[in-house]
Residue, then its C-alpha position, 0 to 999 in steps of 0.5 A: x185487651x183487643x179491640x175490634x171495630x164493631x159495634x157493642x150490642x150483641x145484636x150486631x153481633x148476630x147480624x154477621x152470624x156465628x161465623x163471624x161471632x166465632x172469628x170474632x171471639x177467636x181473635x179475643x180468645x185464640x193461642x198464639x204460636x212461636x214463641x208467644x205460646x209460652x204466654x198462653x193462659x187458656x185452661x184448655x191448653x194449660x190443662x193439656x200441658x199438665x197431663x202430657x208433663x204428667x204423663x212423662x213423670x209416669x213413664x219416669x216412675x214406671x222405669x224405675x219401678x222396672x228397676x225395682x222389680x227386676x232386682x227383687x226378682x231373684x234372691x241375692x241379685x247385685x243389679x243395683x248396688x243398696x245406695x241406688x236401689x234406695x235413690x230409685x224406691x225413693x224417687x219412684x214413690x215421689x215422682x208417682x205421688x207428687x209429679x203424677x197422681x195429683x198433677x195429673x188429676x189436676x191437669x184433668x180438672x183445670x181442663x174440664x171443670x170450666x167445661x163442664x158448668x158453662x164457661x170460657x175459662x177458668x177465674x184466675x187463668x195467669x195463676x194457671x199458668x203460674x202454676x203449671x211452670x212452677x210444676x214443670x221447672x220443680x218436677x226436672x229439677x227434682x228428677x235431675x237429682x237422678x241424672x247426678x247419682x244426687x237423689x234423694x234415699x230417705x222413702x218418699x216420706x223423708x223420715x227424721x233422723x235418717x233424712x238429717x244432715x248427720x245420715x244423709x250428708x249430700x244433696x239428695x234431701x235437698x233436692x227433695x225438700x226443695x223440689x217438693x216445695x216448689x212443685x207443691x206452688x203448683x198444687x195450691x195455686x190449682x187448688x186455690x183456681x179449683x175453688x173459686x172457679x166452682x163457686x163462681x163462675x158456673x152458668x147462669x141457673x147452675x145451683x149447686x144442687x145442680x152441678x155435675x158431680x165431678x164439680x162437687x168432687x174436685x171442689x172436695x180435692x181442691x178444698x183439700x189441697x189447700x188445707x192439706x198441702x200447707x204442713x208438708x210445705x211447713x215440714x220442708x221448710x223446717x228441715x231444710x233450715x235444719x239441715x242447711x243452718x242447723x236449727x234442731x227443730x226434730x233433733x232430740x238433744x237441741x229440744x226438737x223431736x223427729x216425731x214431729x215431722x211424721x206428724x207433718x208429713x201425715x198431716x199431709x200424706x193420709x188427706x192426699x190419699x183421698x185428694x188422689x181417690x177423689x177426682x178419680x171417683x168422680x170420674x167413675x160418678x160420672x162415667x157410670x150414668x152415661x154408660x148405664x142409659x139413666x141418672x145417677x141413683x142418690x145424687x144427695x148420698x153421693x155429695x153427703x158421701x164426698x163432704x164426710x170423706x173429705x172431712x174425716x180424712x184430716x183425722x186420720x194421719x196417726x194411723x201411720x204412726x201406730x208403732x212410734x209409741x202414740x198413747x193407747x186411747x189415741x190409737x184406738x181414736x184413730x183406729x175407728x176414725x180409719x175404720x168410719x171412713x170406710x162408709x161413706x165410700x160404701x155408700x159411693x160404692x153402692x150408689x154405683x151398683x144401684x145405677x148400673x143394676x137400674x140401668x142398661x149397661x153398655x160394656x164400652x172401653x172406658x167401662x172396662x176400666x170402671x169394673x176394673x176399679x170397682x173390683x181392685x178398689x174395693x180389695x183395697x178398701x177392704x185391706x185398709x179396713x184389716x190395717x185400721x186393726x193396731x194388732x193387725x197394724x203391728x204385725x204387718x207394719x212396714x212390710x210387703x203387705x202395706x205397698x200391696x195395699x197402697x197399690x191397690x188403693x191408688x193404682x185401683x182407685x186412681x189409675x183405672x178411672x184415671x185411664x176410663x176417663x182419658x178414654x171417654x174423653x179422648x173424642x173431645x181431646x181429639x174428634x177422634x175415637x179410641x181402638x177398641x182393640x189395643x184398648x182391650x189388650x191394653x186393659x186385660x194385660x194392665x189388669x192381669x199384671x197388676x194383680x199378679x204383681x201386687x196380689x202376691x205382695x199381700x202374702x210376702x207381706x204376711x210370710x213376713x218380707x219388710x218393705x224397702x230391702x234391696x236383697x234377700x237370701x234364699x230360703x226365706x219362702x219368698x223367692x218364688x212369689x217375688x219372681x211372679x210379682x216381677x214377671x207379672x209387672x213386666x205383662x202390667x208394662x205392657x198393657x199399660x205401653x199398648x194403652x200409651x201407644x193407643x192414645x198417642x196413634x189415635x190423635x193421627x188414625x183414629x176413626x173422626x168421632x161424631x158430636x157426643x159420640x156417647x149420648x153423655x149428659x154434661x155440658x162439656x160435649x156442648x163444644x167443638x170437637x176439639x173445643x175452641x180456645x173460647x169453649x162456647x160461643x154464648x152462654x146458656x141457663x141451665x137449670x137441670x143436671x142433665x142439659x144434654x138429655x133435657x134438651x139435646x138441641x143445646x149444642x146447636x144453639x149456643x154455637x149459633x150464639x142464641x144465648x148469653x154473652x154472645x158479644x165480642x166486639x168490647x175485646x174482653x174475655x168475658x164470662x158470667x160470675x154467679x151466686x156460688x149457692x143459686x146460680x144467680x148472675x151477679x156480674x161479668x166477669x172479665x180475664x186477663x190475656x196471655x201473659x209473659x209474668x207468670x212463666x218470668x216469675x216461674x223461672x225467677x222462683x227456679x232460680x232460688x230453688x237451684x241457688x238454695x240446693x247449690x248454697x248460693x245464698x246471696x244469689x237466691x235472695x236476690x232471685x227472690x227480689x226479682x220473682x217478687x217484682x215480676x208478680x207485683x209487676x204481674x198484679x199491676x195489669x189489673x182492673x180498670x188497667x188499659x191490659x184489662x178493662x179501661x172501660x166499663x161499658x156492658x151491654x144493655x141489661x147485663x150486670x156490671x164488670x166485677x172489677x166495678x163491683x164489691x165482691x168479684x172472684x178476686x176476693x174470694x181467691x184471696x179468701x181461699x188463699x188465707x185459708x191454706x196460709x192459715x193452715x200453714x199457721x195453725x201447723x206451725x203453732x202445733x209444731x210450736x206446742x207439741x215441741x213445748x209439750x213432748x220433746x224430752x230436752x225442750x229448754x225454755x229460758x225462765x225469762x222470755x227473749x222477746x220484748x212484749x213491749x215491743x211487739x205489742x207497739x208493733x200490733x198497735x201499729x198493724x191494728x191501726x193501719x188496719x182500722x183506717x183500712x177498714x174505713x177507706x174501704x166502707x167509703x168505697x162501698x159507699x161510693x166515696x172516694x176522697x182521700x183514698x190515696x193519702x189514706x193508702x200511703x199512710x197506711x203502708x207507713x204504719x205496715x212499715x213501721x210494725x215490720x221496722x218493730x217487729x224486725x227491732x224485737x227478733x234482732x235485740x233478742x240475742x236468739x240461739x237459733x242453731x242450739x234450741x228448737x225453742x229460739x229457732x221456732x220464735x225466729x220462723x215466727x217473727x219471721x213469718x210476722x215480718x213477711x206478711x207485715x211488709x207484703x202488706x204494707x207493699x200492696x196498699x203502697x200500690x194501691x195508692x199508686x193506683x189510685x193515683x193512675x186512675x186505676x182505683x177509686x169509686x168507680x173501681x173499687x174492688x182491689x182495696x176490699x181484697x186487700x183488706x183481707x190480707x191485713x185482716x188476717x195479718x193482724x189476727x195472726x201476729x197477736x196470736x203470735x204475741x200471744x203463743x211466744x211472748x205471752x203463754x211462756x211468761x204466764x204458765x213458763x216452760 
């Protein structure tokens, strides 16, 4: 927190005028150089980091789609042996899905999103930053695997069995597993940041009616990042203990099944599609209105059309799966469920017609990009509807005809916008405006190529030319179609390397962009050019979807400081917390400062991932020791800490600190946090049934290995700790504090006496971990019980550590309520345990 000798009232402020209110709130807000930078947690610098990282795994995956394309070019080529071609296809397909596509919509989002609903940041900026680290150290540890000839060569989907320790004996799929794992950290802390900084900390008088619909988009993908995510995340996890222990989870002879990680990787794999898609098209919602001169048709069709395709894509995964022998009526499930989702991205399709066709359209770069978006997507769109078909499905399966597909769905359906987007921002980024010469060579080059790559692919994939083959022999009526397809990349290389090369020049001799340079409607183009570390000076009440258009002297105004929050002399970063339905101002919201404990954590948690790959296991338990001090270290520096907000004085009129409230964002994190641990859990348990029901040599013991007796003291103990929880916590809400630290102590004593339990059922259970899958899942179960039993039991600990250093009580009481959470769902999830492994097997048996 910094301090500044001024006195707290925001008419002081305005006495020594907006310059010094801006100098002011820079000395709050502002970056630091050197060294220091690397504790930057300021969305937009963070934002920036994202997309230039995501940038460089572009070119990475651009090369070795190079080297793909170059040894299909001819017939019998040797320029790559089989085991590299298989590294590269691998590596190209992951660095361009996990290191890129979504990182980079991500980075995107993080930079904008607080700019567009009128704040200063987004809510839990450490985690950001947290976030970004854990991306940046994943993405080189997974690309080194290419430096040592170690990648991975199972397909970005690591199929079992061919992924397994038995077919691929090196470290390639470790590197995958592990890296992914890693990188994945990344994605749901953005996801969980995403969430609630939507639906708490827009401006004062944003409903959500009123949101831009770029929010209502990349609140979609956030939300499906956190339930989507978690069973790939489960998937890894099980296959790396298969391959570096032994336990059979998809090996048919000790009663696992291979098919069950397609099942978690699809899980994953079909919502990621439109966790790419969406994003991208809520730059095309955006991007549309401004060019065409009006607002949007259908502003309600569009958001009833984002909610259902976010919604269906989680049905959809076994469309994947149609050859591996799924029951007929779950594949015809499935092939209308593929086919439905088709219409609400109609609807979006038309709602953009509509607008541009009531319009007046202005043909300026970033919309070249839009009507090369709408043209490849809906050929794509158009393909995935033929592969929805089983018999059609069938017949192309595994062929040129699929990567023609995807292609034209993520590279149409992301990247186009994608590159529309940088471009309408880049006067923002910069103050700069873009060449509208190398942008068009740049666009009609990347168009051209693309379709004459991947259009022809289509029919290389119906004259029947499967997919992930280093070589062909001549003859098969191939040869020329793959000679066009490649000569063709190479034109797309081009374009896309003069797009590179524009954007890199501009920063240095591009034409200074005047304020809102395209009459854009949204709030962001209320900053600086480019915007200040701070974002706005004050804070508006905005009440329209249109600030701009309704009121085009609002610029001017909140940089004079004429509007809310225009106070800096308390030292906090603050900004408004708002009711996430009406907009209505609920309390101030007051952020951490630059930190070094995200990036020490980050390193920590990069440690166990190379300790892990090299099979130093002794080491990465102690790397995890560490990461786990850093980040409880990292939460000590917290509500009424002196780091934080000691004081709570605001100023006459404004609502309380969150931290003196009940219901903060810290609260809500944590609620979108358990979400995506729940949809670990319930993976878990469906990897649990499915196994018990499907695999073909499932071996249940006639008598269960796990002591009910034990496990239910253990839940008595967590369900006491719990209650007493529960009514420390309605004191607080009352205002009352009294034995609140003994009250914290006691119950960290029954957390530890559960773990202390728990571990006694799972140690006496004599499990054969490495012969069944059966004993293996029970041991990633009580597992998973133990190490949310003890990081409960370690956060009240702390809490009562907290309180006694003054930092928690009635006049700050909002921690223990988000801590409750955490044993709420602790205590639902380990009966349900009890119930799935202990119970369930004694009452129906095997």
């Amino acid at each position: 927190m910094t301090t500044i000798n001024r006195e707290a009232t925001p008419e002081g402020d305005n006495i020594k005028g907006p310059h010094q209110l801006h100098s002011d709130l820079h000395e709050i807000w502002g970056n630091p150089r050197g060294l220091q930078a690397l504790t930057i947690v300021n969305h937009t610098t963070l934002g920036l980091r994202f997309m230039v990282t995501g940038m460089v795994f572009f070119l990475i995956g651009g090369l070795l789609a190079m080297l793909v394309r170059t040894q299909l070019a001819l017939p019998d080529q040797d320029f790559m042996s089989p085991d590299i071609y298989n590294q590269v296809t691998t590596m190209h397909g992951t660095v361009m899905m996990f290191l890129f596509a979504i990182p980079m919509l991500e980075g995107l989002a993080i930079y904008m999103i607080p700019k567009m609903i009128g704040a200063r940041d987004l809510v839990c900026p450490r985690l950001t930053s947290l976030g970004y680290w854990c991306y940046l150290f994943g993405g080189i540890i997974l690309s080194f695997s290419l430096v040592l000839e170690m990648a991975p060569d199972s397909g970005w989907f690591m199929y079992t069995p061919l992924s397994s320790s038995e077919y691929s004996p090196g470290l390639g799929s470790d590197f995958w597993l592990l890296g992914i794992t890693f990188v994945e950290i990344s994605a749901l802390s953005a996801g969980v940041e995403l969430v609630v900084s939507i639906l708490r900390t827009r401006t004062q008088g944003m409903a959500l009616h009123k949101m831009p619909l770029f929010a209502w988009y990349i609140l979609a993908m956030a939300l499906m990042i956190v339930v989507g995510f978690p069973p790939l995340i489960l998937g890894s996890i099980l296959l790396e203990l298969e391959r570096a222990v032994g336990m059979p989870f998809f090996e048919v002879a000790g009663g696992g099944d291979p098919i069950l990680w397609q099942h978690l990787f699809w899980l994953f794999g079909h919502p990621e599609v439109y966790i790419i898609f969406l994003p991208a098209a809520g730059i095309v919602s955006t991007l549309i209105p401004v060019f065409a001169g009006r607002p949007i048709v259908g502003y309600g069709w569009v958001v009833f059309a984002i909610a259902v395709t976010g919604f269906i894509s989680f049905g959809l995964w076994v469309h994947h799966m149609f050859t591996v022998g799924i029951p007929q009526l779950a594949q015809a499930f499935f092939s209308a469920a593929s086919m439905l989702v088709a219409v609400p991205t109609a609807i979006q399709v038309f709602v953009w017609l509509a607008t541009l066709w009531l319009g007046k359209p202005k043909m300026k770069l970033p919309m070249l990009w839009i009507m090369g978006f709408l043209i490849i997507f809906v050929c794509g769109g158009l393909t995935g509807v033929m592969l929805a078909l089983v018999p059609f499905n069938w017949q192309v399966h595994d062929t040129h005809f699929v990567v023609a597909h995807m292609h034209y769905v993520l590279v149409g359906g992301m990247f186009f916008p994608l590159i529309a987007g940088l471009y309408y921002w880049l006067p923002l980024f910069s103050g700069r405006m873009p060449s509208e010469t190398l942008g068009k060579w740049g666009f009609w080059l990347t168009f051209l190529g693309f379709n004459g790559t991947f259009l022809i692919m289509h029919w290389t994939g119906l004259l029947g030319m499967p997919r992930r083959v280093y070589s062909y022999e001549t003859g098969m009526g191939w040869d020329i179609f793959n000679l066009l397809s490649s000569m063709s990349s190479f034109i797309m290389s081009a374009g896309i390397a003069m797009v590179l090369l524009d954007f890199a020049l501009h920063f240095r001799f591009g034409k200074p962009a005047k304020h809102n340079p395209w009459n854009a409607d949204t709030l962001e183009w209320a900053n600086n050019m480019p915007p200040s570390a701070y974002n706005f000076v004050s804070l508006p009440s905005v009440e329209t979807r249109h600030p701009l258009w309704d009121n085009p002297d609002l610029p001017r105004t909140m940089a004079e400081g004429q509007h809310s929050l225009a106070v800096a002399t308390h030292g906090r970063r603050e900004m408004w917390g708002t009711d996430p339905i009406t907009g209505k101002v609920r309390e101030i919201i007051h952020l951490p400062g630059n930190s070094w404990w995200p990036l020490f954590a980050a390193m920590a948690l990069a440690v166990v991932c190379i300790s892990l790959l090299t099979r130093l296991y002794p080491l990465a338990g102690i790397a995890v020791i560490i990461a786990g001090l850093f980040l409880l270290r990292w939460s000590w520096e917290n509500g009424a800490h002196p780091k934080a907000a000691p004081d709570a004085e605001v100023a006459p009129g404004d609502p309380p600190l969150h931290s003196r409230t009940m219901d903060g964002p810290g609260l809500w994190a944590m609620s979108i946090t358990l979400l995506a641990n729940g949809s670990f859990f319930l993976s878990y348990l469906f990897g649990w049934f499915y196994l018990w029901t499907v695999s073909p040599e499932w071996r249940m013991p006639e008598t269960s290995p796990l002591s009910l007796v034990g496990l239910i003291l253990a839940g008595v103990a967590l369900a006491a700790g719990a209650a007493i929880l529960e009514k420390l916590v309605g004191g607080l809400r009352q205002g009352k504090d009294t034995g609140l630290a003994i009250g914290m102590y006691c119950i960290s004593a029954l957390g530890f006496v559960q773990v202390a339990i728990t571990l006694w059922v799972l140690l006496s259970a004599d499990l054969a971990v490495t012969e069944t899958s059966h004993d293996a899942i029970i041991m990633v179960g009580l597992a998973y019980a133990l190490l949310h039993g003890g990081l409960g039991a370690v956060l009240v600990l702390l809490q009562g550590l907290r309180v006694g250093y003054g930092y928690v009580g009635a006049h700050a009481p909002f921690e223990p309520a988000v801590v409750a959470q955490w044993w709420r769902y602790n205590l639902v999830t380990f009966w349900i345990l009890v119930g799935a492994l202990a119970v369930l097997p004694r009452v129906i048996g095997s």
